[in-house]
PyMOL Python script that loads the backbone (N, CA, C, O; Angstrom):
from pymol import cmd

cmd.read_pdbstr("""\
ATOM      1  N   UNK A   1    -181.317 -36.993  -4.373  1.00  0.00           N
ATOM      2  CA  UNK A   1    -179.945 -37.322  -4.688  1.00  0.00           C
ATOM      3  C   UNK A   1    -179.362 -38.138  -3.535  1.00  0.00           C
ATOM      4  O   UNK A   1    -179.503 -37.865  -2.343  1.00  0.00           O
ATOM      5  N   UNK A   2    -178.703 -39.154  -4.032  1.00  0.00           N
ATOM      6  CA  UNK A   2    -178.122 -39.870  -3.216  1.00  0.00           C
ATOM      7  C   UNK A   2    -177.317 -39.257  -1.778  1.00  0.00           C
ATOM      8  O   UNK A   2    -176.530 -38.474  -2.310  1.00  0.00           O
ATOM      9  N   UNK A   3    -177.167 -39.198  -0.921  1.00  0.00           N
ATOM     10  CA  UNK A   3    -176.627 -38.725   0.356  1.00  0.00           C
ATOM     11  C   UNK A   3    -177.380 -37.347   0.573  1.00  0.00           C
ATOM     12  O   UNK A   3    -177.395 -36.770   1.660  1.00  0.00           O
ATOM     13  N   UNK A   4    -177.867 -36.982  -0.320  1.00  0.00           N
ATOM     14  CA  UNK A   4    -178.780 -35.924   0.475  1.00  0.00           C
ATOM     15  C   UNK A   4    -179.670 -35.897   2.046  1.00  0.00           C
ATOM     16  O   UNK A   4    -180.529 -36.670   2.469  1.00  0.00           O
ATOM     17  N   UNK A   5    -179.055 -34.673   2.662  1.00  0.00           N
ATOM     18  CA  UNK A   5    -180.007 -34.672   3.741  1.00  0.00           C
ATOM     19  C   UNK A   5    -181.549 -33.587   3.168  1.00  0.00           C
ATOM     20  O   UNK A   5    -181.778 -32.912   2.165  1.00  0.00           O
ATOM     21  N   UNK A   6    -182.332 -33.921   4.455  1.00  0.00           N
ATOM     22  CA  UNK A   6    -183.906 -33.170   3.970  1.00  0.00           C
ATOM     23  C   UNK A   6    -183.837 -32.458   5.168  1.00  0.00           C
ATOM     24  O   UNK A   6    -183.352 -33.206   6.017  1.00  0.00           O
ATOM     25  N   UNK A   7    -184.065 -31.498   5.572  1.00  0.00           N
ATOM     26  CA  UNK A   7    -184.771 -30.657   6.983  1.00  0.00           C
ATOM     27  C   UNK A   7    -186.082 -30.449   7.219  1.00  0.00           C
ATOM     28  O   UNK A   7    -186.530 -30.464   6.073  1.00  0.00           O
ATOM     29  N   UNK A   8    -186.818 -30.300   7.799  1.00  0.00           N
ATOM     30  CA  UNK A   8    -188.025 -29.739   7.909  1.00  0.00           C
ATOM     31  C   UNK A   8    -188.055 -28.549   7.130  1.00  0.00           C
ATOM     32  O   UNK A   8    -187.109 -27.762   7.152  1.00  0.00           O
ATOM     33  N   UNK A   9    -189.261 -28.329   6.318  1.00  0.00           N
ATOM     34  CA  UNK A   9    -189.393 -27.382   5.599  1.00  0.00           C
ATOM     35  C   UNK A   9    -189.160 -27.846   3.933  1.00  0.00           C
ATOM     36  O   UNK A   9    -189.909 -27.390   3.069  1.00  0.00           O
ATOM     37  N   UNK A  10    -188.307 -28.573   3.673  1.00  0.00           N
ATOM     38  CA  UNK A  10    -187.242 -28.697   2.644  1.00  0.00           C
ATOM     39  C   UNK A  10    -187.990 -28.928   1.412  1.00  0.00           C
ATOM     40  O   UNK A  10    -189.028 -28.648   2.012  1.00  0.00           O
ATOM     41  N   UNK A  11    -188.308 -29.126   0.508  1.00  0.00           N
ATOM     42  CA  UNK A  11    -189.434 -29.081  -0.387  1.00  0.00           C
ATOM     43  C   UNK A  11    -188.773 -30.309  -1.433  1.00  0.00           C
ATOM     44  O   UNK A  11    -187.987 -29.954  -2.312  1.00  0.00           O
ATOM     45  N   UNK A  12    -189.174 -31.886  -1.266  1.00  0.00           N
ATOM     46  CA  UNK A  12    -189.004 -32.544  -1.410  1.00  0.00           C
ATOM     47  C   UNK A  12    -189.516 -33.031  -3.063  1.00  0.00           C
ATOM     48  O   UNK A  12    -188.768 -33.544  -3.896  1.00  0.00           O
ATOM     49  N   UNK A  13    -190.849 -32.741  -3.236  1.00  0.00           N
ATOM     50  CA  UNK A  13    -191.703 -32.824  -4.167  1.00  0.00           C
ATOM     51  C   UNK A  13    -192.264 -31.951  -5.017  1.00  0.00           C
ATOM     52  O   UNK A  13    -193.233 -31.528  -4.387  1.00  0.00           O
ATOM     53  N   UNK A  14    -192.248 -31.477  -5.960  1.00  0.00           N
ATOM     54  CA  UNK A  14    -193.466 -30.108  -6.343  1.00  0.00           C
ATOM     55  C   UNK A  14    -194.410 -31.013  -7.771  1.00  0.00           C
ATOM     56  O   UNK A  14    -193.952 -31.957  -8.415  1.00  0.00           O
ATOM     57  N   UNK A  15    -195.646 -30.435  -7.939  1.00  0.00           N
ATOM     58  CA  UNK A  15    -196.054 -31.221  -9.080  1.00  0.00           C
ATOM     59  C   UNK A  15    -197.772 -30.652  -9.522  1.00  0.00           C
ATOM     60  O   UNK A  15    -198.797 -31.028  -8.952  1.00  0.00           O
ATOM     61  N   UNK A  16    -197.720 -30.014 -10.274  1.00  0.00           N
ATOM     62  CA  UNK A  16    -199.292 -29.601 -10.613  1.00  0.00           C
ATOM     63  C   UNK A  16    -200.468 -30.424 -10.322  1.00  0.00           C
ATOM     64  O   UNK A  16    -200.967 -31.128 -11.200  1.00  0.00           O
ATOM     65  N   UNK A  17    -201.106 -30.350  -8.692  1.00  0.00           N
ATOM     66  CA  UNK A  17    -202.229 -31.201  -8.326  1.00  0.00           C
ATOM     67  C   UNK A  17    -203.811 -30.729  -9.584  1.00  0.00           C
ATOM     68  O   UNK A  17    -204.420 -31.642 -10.140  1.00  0.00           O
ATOM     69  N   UNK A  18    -204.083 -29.702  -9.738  1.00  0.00           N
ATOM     70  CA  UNK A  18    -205.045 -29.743 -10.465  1.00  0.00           C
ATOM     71  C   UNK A  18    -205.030 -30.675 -11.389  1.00  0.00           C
ATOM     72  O   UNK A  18    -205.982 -31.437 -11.557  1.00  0.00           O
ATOM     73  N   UNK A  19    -203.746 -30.718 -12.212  1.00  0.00           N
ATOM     74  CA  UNK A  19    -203.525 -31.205 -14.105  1.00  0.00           C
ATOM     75  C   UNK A  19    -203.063 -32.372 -13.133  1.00  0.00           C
ATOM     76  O   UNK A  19    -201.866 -32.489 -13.392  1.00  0.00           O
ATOM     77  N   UNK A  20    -203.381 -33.283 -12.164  1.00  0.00           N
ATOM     78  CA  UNK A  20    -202.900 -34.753 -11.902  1.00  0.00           C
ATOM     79  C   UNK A  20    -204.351 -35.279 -11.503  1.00  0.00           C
ATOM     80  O   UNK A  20    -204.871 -36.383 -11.663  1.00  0.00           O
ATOM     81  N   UNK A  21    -204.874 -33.968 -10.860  1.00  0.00           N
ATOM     82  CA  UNK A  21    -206.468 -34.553 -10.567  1.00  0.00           C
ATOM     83  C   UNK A  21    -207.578 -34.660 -11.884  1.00  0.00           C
ATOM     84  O   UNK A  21    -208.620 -35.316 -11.907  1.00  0.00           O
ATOM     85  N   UNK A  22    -207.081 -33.915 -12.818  1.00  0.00           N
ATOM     86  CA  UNK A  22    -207.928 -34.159 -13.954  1.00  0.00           C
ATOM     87  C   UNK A  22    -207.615 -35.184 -14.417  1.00  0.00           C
ATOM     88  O   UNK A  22    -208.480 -35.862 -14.972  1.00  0.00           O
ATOM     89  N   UNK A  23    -206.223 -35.653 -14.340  1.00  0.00           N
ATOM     90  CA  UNK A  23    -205.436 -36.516 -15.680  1.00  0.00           C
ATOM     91  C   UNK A  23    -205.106 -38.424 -15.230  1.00  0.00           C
ATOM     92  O   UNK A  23    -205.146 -39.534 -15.761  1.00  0.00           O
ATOM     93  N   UNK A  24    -204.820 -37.835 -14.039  1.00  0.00           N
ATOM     94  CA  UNK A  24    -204.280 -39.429 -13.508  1.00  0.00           C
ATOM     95  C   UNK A  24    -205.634 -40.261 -12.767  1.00  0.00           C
ATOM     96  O   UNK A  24    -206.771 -39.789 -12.789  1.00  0.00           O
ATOM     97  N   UNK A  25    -205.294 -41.536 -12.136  1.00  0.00           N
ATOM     98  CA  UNK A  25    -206.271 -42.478 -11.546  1.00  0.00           C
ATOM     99  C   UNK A  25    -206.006 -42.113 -10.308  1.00  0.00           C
ATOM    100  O   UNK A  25    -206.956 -42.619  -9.712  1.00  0.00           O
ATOM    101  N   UNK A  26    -205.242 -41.480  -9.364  1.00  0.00           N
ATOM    102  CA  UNK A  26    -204.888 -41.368  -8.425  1.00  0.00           C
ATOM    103  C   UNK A  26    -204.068 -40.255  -8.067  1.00  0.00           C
ATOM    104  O   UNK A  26    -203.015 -40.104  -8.688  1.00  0.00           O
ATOM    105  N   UNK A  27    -204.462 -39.249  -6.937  1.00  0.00           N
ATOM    106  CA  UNK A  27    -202.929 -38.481  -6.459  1.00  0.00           C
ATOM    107  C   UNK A  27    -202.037 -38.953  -5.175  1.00  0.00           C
ATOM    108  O   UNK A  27    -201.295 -38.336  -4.411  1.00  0.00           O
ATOM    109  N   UNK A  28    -202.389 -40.161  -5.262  1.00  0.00           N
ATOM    110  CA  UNK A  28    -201.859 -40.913  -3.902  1.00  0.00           C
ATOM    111  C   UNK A  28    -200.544 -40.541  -4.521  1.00  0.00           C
ATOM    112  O   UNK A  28    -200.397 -40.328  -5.724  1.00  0.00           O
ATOM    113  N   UNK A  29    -199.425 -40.465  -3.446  1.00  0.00           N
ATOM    114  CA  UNK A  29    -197.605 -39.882  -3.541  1.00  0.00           C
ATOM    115  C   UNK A  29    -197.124 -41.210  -2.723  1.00  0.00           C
ATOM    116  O   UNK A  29    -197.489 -41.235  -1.547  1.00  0.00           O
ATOM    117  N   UNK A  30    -196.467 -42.153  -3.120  1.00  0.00           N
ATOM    118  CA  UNK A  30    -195.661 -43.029  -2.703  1.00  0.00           C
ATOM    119  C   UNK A  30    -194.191 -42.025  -1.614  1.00  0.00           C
ATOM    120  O   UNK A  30    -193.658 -40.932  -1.804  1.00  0.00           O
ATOM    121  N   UNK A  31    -194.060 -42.779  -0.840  1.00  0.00           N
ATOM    122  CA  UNK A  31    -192.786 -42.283  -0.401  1.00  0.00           C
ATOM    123  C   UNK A  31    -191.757 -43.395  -0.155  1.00  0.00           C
ATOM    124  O   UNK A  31    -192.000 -44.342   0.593  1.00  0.00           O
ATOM    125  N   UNK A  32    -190.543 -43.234  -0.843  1.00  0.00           N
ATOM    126  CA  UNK A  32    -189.107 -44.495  -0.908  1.00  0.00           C
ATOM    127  C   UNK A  32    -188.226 -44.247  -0.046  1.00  0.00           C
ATOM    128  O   UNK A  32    -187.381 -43.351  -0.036  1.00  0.00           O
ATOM    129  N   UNK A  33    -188.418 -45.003   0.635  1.00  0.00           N
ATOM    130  CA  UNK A  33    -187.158 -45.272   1.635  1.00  0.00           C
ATOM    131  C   UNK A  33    -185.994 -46.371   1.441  1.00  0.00           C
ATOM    132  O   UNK A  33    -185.892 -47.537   1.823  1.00  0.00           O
ATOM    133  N   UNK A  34    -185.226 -45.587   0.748  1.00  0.00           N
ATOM    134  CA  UNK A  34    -184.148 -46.322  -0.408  1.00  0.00           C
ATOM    135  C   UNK A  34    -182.855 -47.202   0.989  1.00  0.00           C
ATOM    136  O   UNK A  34    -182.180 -48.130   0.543  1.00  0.00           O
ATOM    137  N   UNK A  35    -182.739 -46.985   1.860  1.00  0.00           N
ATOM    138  CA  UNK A  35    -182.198 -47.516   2.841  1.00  0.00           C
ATOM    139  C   UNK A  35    -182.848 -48.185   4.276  1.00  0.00           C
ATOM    140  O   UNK A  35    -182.147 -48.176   5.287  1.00  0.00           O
ATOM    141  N   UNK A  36    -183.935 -48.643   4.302  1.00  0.00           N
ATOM    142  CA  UNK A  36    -184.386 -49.287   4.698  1.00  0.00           C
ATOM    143  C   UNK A  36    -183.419 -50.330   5.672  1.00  0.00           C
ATOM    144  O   UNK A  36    -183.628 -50.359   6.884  1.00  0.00           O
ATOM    145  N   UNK A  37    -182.768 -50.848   5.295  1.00  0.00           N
ATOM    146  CA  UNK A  37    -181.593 -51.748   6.182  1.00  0.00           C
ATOM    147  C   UNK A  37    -181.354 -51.101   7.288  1.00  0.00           C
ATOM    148  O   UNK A  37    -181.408 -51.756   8.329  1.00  0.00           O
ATOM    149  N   UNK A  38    -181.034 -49.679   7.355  1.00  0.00           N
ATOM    150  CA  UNK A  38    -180.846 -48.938   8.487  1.00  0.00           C
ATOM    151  C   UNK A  38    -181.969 -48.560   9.297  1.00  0.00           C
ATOM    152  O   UNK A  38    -181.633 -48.151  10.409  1.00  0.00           O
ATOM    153  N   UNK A  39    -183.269 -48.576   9.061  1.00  0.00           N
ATOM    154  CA  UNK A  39    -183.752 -48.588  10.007  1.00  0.00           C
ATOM    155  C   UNK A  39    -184.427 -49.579  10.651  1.00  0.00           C
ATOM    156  O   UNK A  39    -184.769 -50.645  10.140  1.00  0.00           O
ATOM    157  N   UNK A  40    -184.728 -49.038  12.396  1.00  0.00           N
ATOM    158  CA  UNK A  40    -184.698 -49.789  13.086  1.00  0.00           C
ATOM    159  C   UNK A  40    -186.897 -50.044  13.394  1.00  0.00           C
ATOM    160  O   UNK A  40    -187.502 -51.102  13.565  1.00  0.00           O
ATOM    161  N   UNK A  41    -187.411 -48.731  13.347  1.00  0.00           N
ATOM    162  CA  UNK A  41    -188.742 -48.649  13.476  1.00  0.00           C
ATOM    163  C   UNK A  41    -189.447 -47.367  12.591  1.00  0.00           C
ATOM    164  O   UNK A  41    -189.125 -46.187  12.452  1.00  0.00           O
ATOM    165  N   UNK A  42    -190.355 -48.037  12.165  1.00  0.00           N
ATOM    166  CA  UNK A  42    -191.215 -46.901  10.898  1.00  0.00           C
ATOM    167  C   UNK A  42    -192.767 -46.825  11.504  1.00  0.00           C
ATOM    168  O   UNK A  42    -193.445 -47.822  11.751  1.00  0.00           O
ATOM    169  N   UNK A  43    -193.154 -45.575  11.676  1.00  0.00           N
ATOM    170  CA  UNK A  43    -194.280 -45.306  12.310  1.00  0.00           C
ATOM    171  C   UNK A  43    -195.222 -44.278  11.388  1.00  0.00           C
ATOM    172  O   UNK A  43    -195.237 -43.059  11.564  1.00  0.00           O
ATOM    173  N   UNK A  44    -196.021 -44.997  10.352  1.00  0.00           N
ATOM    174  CA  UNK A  44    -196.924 -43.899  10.089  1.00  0.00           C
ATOM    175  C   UNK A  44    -197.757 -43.736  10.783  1.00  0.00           C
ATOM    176  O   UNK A  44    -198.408 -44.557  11.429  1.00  0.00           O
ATOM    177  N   UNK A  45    -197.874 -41.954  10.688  1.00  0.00           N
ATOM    178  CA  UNK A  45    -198.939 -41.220  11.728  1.00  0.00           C
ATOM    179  C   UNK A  45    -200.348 -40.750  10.662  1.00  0.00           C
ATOM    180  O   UNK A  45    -200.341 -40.375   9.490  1.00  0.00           O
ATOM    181  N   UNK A  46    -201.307 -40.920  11.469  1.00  0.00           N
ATOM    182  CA  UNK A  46    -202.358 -40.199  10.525  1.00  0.00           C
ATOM    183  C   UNK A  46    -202.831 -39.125  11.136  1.00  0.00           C
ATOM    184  O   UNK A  46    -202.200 -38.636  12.074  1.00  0.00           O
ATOM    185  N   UNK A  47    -203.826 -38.675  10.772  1.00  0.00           N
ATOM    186  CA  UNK A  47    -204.567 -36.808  11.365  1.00  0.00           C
ATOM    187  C   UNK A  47    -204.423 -35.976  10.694  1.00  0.00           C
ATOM    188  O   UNK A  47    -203.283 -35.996  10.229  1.00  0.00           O
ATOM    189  N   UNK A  48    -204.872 -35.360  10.430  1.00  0.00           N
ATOM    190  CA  UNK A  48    -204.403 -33.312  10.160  1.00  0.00           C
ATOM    191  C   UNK A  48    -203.431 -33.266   9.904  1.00  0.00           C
ATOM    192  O   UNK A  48    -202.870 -34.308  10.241  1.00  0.00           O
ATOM    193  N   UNK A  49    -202.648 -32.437   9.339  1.00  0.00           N
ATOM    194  CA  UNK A  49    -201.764 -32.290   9.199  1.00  0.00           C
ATOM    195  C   UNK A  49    -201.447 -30.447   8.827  1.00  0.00           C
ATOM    196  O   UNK A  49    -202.150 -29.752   8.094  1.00  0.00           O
ATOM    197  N   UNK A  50    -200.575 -30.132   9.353  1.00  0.00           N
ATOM    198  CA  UNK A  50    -199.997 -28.661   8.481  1.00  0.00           C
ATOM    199  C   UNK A  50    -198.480 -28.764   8.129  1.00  0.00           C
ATOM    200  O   UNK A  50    -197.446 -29.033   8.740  1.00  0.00           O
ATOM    201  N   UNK A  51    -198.873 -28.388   6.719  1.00  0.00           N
ATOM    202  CA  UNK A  51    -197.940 -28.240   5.805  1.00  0.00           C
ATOM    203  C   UNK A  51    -196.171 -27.407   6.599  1.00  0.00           C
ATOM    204  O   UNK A  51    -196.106 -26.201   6.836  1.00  0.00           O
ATOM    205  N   UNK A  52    -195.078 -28.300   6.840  1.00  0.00           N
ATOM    206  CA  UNK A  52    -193.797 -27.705   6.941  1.00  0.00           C
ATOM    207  C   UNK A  52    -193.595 -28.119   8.224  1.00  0.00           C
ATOM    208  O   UNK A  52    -192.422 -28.129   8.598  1.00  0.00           O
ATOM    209  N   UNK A  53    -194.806 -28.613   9.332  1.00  0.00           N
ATOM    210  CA  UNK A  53    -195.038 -28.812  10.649  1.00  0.00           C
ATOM    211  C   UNK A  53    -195.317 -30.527  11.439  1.00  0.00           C
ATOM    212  O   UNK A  53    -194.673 -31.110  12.311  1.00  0.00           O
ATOM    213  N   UNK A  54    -196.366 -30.869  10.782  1.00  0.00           N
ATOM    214  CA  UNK A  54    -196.514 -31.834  11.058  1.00  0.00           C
ATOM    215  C   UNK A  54    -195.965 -33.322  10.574  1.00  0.00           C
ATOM    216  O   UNK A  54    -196.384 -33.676   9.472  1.00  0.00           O
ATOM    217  N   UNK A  55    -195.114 -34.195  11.237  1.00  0.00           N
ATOM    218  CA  UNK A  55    -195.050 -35.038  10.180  1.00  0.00           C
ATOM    219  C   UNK A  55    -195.805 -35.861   9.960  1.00  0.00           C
ATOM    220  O   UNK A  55    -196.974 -35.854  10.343  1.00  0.00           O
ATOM    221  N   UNK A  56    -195.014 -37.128   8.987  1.00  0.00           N
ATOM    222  CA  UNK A  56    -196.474 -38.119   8.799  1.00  0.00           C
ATOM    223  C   UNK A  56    -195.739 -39.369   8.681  1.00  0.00           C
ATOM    224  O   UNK A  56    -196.384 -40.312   8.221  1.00  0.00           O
ATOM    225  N   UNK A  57    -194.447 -39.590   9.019  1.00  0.00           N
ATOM    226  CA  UNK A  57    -193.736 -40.695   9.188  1.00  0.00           C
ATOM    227  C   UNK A  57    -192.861 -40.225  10.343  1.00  0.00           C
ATOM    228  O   UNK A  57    -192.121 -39.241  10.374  1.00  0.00           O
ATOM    229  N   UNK A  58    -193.175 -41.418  11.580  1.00  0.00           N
ATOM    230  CA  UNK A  58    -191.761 -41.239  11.815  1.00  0.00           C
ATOM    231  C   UNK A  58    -190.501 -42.178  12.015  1.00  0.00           C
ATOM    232  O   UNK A  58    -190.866 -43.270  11.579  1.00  0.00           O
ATOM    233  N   UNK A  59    -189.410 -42.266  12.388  1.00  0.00           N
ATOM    234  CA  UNK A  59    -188.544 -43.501  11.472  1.00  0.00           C
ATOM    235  C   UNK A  59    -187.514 -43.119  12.793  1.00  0.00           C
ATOM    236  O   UNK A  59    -187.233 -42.030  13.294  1.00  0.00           O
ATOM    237  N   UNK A  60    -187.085 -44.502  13.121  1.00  0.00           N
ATOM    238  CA  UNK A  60    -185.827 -44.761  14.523  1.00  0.00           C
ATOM    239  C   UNK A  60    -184.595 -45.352  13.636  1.00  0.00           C
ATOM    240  O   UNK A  60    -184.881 -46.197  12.788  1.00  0.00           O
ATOM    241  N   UNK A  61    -183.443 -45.010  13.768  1.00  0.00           N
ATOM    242  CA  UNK A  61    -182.398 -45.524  13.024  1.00  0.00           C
ATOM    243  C   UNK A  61    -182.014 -46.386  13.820  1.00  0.00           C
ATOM    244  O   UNK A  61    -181.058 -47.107  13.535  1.00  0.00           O
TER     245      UNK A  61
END
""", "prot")
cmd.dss("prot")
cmd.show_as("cartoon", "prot")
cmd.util.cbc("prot")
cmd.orient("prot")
């Protein structure tokens, strides 16, 4: 939703991976960054990751 903030933790997405891995060409998850104008630097990170902890973008306003 528009002006929504997110926190760590915040559960952004939910979506049945089994019935997407049987069904679709892909479970790749796009992520939109609908304001873009405002930022200043976008850094995807790769590695490991744990779920609620690690991120995987990080973004300078």
């Amino acid at each position: 939703e528009e002006g929504q903030r997110v926190k760590v933790g915040d559960t952004v997405i939910e979506f049945d991976l089994p019935l997407l891995e049987e069904k679709a060409k892909s479970t790749l998850t796009p992520v939109v960054i609908s304001n873009m104008d405002e930022i200043k630097e976008l850094l995807k990170l790769s590695g490991s990751v744990t779920v609620g902890e690690t991120p995987v973008i990080r973004i300078k306003k």
